[in-house]
C-alpha positions as CSV (number, residue, x, y, z in Angstrom):
1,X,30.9,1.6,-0.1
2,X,27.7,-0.5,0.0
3,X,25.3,0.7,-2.5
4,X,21.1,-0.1,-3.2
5,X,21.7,-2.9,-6.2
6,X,19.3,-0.6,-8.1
7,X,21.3,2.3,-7.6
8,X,22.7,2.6,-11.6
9,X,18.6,2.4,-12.8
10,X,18.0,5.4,-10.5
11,X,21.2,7.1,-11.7
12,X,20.1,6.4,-15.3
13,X,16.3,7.8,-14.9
14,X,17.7,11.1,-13.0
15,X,20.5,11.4,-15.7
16,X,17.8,11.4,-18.5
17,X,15.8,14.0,-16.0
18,X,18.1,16.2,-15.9
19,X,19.6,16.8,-19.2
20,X,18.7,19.9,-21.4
21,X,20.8,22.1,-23.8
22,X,22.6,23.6,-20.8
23,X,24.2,20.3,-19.8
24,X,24.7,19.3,-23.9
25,X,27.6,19.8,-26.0
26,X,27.2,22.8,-28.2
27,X,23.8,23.0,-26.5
28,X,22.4,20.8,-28.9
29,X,19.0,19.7,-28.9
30,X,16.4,17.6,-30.1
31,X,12.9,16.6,-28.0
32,X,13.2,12.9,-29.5
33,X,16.9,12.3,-28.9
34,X,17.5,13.6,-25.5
35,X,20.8,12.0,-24.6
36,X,22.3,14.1,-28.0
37,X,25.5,15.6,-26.8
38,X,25.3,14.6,-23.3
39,X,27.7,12.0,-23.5
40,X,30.7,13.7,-22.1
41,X,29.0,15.2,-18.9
42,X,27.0,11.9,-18.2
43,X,30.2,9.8,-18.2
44,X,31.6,12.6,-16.0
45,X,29.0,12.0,-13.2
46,X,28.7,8.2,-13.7
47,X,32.6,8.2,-12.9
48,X,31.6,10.7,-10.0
49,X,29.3,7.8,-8.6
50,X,31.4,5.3,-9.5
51,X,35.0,5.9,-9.0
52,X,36.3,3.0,-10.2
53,X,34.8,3.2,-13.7
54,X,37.0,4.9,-16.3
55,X,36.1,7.7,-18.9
56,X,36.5,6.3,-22.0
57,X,36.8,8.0,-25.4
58,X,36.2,6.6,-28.8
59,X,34.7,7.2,-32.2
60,X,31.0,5.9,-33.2
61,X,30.6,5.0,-36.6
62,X,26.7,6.0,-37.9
63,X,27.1,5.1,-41.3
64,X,26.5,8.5,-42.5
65,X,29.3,10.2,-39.8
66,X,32.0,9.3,-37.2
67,X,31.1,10.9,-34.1
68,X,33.4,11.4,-30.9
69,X,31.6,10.2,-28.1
70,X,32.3,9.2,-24.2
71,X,31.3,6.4,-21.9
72,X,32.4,4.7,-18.6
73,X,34.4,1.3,-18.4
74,X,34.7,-1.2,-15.8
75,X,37.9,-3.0,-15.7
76,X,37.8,-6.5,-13.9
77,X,41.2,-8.3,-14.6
78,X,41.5,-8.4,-18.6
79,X,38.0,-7.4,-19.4
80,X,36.8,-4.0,-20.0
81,X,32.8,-4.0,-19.2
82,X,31.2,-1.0,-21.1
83,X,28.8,1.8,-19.5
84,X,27.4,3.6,-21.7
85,X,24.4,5.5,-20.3
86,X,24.3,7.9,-23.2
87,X,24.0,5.6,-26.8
88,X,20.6,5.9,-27.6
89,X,21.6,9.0,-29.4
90,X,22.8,7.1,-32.1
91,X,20.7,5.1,-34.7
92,X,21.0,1.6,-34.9
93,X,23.5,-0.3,-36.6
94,X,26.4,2.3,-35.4
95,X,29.6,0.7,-34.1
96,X,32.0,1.9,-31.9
97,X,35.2,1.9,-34.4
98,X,38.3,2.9,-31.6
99,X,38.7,4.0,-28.3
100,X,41.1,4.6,-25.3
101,X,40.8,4.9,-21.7
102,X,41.1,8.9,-20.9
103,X,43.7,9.6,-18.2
104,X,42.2,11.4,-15.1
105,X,45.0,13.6,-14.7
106,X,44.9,14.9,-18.1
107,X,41.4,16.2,-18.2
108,X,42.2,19.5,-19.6
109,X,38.1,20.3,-19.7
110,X,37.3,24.0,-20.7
111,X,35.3,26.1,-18.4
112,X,32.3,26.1,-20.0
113,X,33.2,21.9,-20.3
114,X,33.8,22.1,-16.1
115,X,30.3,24.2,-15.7
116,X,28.3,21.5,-17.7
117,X,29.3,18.5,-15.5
118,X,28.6,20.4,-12.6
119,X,25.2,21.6,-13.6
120,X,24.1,18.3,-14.3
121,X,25.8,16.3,-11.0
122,X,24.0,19.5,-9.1
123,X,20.8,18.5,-11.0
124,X,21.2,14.5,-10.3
125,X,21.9,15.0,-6.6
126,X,19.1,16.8,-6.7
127,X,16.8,14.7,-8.6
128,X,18.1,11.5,-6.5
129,X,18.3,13.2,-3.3
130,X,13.7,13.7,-4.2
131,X,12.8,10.7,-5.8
132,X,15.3,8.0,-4.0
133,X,16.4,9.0,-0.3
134,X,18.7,6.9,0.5
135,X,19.7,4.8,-2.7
């Protein structure tokens, strides 16, 4: 599929649009910090737009806590290239300490997991669909 080279920098802005406690883990949130438990969902509709990225799951060392948190990976031969739409949740200086490549199949995402994802990818079509016809 041939898609607008700008394409990920409108899928970022209507990501960032369209998030809100209702599409955030645990419905956290926090007016400053509005990518704060939207990792999972985001890296859900990046992969949606991009099915050849992976989900990947690690664990983000703050300094003060080690958080779980999800991104997308491209893999070209040997090399992993990270997407991670979602990091400016954490304060600088955090590290990503492990993670692993989550298996499609093995989802297992809870209801109110599956309801999340589909709010926001119904909320980024949208938002897309408005601002860039045809990206």
């Amino acid at each position: 599929m041939m898609r607008n080279p700008d394409f990920m920098l409108c899928l970022r802005e209507a990501l960032a649009a369209s998030w809100d406690k209702r599409t955030a883990y645990l419905e956290v949130e926090q007016a400053e910090n509005l990518a704060l438990g939207q990792c999972y969902p985001t890296s859900r509709v990046v992969q949606h737009y991009y099915p050849e990225t992976e989900i990947i799951k690690g664990k983000v060392c703050t300094g003060e806590t080690t958080d779980v948190h999800f991104w997308n990976a491209l893999r070209v031969g040997d090399d992993w290239y990270h997407i991670d739409l979602t990091w400016q949740q954490f304060p600088a200086g955090s590290s990503i300490q492990e993670f692993v490549v989550v298996d499609r199949q093995e989802l297992h995402d809870s209801e109110s997991t599956m309801q999340r994802c589909a709010l926001l990818l119904m909320r980024v079509d949208d938002y897309l669909n408005a601002r860039f016809p045809g990206a």
